[in-house]
C-alpha positions in Angstrom: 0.0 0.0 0.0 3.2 2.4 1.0 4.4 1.4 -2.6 1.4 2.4 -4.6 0.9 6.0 -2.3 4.2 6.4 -3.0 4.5 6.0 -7.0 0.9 8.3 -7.2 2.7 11.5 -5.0 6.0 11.2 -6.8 3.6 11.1 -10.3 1.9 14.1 -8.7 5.6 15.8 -8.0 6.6 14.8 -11.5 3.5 16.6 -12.7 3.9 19.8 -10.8 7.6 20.0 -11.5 7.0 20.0 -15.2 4.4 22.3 -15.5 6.2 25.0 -13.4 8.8 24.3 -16.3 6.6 24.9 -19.1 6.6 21.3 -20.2 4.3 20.1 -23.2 2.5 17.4 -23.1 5.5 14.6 -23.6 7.1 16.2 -20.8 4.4 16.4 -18.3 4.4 12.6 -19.1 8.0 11.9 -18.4 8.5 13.5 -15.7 5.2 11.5 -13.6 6.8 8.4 -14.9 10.2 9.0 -13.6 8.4 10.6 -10.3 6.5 7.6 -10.0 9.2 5.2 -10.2 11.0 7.0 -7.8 8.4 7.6 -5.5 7.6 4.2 -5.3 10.9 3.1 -4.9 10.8 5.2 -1.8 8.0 3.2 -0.6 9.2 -0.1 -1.3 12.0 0.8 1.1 10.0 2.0 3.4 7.8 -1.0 3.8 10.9 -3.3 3.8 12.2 -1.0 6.6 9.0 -1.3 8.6 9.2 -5.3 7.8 12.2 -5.2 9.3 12.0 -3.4 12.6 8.4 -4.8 13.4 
């Protein structure tokens, strides 16, 4: 769940970042793909880290 709330806030970040660039359409695109991936990255460490403690 951590993985998937992650990957839609680093899309939203992606989003956001590009249009306050001025990105077209392509762009806009890119740039929640690569947030997403990172963003749920992020989470997938995360839940491994709480995993791990708990």
């Amino acid at each position: 769940m951590i993985v998937i709330l992650g990957a839609i806030a680093g899309a939203m970040w992606g989003v956001r970042s590009s249009r306050q660039r001025n990105g077209d359409r392509k762009d806009i695109a890119q740039y929640a793909a690569v947030g997403g991936i990172l963003g749920g990255l992020i989470g997938l460490f995360v839940t491994i880290g709480i995993e791990k403690i708990l």
